[in-house]
C-alpha positions as CSV (number, residue, x, y, z in Angstrom):
1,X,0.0,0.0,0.0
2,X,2.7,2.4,1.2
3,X,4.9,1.4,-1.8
4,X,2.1,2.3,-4.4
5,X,0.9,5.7,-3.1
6,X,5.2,6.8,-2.7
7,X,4.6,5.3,-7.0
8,X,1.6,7.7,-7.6
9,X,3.1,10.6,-5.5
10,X,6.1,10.5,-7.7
11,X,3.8,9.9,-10.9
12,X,2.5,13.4,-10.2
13,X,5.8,15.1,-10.3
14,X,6.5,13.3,-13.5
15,X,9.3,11.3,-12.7
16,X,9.3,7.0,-12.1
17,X,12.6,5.5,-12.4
18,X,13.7,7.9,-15.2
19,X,10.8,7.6,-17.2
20,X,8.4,11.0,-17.7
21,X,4.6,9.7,-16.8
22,X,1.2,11.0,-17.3
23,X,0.6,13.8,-14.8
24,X,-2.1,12.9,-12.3
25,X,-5.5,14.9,-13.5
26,X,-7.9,13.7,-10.9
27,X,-8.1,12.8,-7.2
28,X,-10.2,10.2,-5.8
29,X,-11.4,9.9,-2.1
30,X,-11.7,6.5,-0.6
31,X,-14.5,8.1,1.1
32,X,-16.7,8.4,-1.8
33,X,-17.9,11.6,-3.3
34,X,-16.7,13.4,-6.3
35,X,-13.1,13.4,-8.3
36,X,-10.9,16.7,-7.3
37,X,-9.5,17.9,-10.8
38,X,-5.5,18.5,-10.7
39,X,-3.7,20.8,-12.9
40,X,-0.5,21.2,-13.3
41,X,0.2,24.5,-11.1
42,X,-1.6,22.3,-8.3
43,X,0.4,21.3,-4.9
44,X,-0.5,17.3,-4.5
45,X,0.1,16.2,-1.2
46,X,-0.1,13.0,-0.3
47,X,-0.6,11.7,3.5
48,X,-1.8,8.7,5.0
49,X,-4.7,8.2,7.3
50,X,-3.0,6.9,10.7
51,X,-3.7,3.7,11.6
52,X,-6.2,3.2,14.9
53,X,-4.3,1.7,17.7
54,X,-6.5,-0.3,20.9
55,X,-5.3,-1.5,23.3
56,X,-1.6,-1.2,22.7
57,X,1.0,-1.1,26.3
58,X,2.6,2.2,26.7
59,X,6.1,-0.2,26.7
60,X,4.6,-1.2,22.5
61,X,4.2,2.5,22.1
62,X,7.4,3.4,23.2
63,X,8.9,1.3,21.0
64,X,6.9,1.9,18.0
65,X,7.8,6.2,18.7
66,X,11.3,4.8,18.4
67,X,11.2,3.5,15.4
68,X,8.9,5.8,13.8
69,X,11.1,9.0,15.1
70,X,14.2,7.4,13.8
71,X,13.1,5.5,9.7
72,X,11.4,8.9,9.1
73,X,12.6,8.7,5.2
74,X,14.1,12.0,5.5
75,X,17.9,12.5,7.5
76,X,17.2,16.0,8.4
77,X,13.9,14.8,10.7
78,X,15.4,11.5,11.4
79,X,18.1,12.9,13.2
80,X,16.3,15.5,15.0
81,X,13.6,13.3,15.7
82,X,15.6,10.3,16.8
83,X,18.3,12.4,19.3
84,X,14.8,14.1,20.5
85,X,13.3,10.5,21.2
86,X,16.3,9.2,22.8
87,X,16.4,12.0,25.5
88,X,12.6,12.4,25.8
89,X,11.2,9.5,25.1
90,X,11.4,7.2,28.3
91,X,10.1,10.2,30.3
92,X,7.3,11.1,28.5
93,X,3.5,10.7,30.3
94,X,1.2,8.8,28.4
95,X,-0.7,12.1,27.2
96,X,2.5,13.6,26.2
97,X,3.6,9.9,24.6
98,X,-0.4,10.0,22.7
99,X,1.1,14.1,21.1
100,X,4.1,12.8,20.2
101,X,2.0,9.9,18.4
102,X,-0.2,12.8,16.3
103,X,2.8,15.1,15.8
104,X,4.5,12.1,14.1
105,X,1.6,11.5,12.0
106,X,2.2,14.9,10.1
107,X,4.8,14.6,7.0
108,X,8.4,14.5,7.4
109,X,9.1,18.3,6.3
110,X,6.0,19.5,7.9
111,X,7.8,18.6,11.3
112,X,10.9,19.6,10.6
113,X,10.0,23.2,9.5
114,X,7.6,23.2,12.5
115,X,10.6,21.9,14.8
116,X,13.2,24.5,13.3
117,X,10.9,27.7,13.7
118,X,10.3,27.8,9.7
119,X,6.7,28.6,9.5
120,X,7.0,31.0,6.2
121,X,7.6,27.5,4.3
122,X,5.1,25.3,6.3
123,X,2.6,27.3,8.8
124,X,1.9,25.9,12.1
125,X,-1.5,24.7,12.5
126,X,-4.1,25.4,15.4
127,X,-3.5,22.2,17.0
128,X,0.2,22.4,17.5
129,X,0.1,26.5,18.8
130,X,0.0,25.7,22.7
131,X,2.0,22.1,22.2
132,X,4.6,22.0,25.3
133,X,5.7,19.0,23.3
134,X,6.7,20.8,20.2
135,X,8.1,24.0,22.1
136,X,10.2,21.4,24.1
137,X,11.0,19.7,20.3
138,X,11.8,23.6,18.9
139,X,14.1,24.3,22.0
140,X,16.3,20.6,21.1
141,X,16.4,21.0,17.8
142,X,18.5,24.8,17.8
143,X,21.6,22.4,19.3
144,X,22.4,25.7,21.9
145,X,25.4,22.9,22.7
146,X,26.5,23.0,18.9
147,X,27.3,19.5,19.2
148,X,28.1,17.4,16.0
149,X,24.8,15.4,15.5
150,X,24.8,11.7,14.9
151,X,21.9,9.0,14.8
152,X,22.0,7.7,18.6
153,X,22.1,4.0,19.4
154,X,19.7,2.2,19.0
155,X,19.8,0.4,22.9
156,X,21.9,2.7,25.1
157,X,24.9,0.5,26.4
């Protein structure tokens, strides 16, 4: 599933493994209702619906946060997401751990421009205004230390 909407989203910018495509001209909603028409000067973006988690232990959660804040797809965020997990995570209250969830719901660059205080590029929506978590996310990610970053383990020794 993942694999073939990553093949439509880079239909619609024209490129597939070297080879130009048709441009995308319609959208569809798997909720019913009418086709969107697309044209070419159109901004397609494509996220997935979140899947619904019951009944998962907060011990599962962590570890799923882990691995979602550090196989982002994109360095920049992987980085900053997995060095923010690493010091934060374990802490974190389960209504802080369920923000952290949402937040990492929201595409790659989305956060990262969020995270670095670039809202000209992406604007910060409602939800995340008043978020202790992503002020706490903003303050980690300027590096006042002006350490030399890495990917931290994956199990601290």
């Amino acid at each position: 599933m993942l694999a073939r909407t990553l093949c439509q989203a880079l239909r619609t910018q024209g490129v597939y493994r070297g080879m130009t495509l048709p441009r995308m001209t319609a959208l569809y909603s798997t909720q019913g209702g009418k086709p969107v028409v697309v044209s070419e000067k159109d901004e397609v973006r494509v996220k997935l619906e979140p899947i619904k988690r019951t009944g998962e232990t907060l011990e599962n959660k962590r570890a799923r946060l882990v691995y979602q804040s550090r196989k982002r797809g994109i360095l920049e965020t992987d980085l900053l997401l997995s060095r923010f997990a690493s010091k934060y995570l374990s802490s974190m209250t389960p209504e802080e751990l369920e923000e952290y969830d949402a937040l990492l719901d929201e595409l790659d660059w989305d956060i990262y421009y969020w995270a670095t205080r670039n809202y000209s590029i992406t604007p910060l929506p409602e939800r995340f205004k008043d978020s202790k978590l992503l002020a706490k996310l903003q303050d980690f990610s300027e590096n006042k230390k002006k350490e030399i970053l890495r990917m931290p383990n994956l199990h601290p020794n």
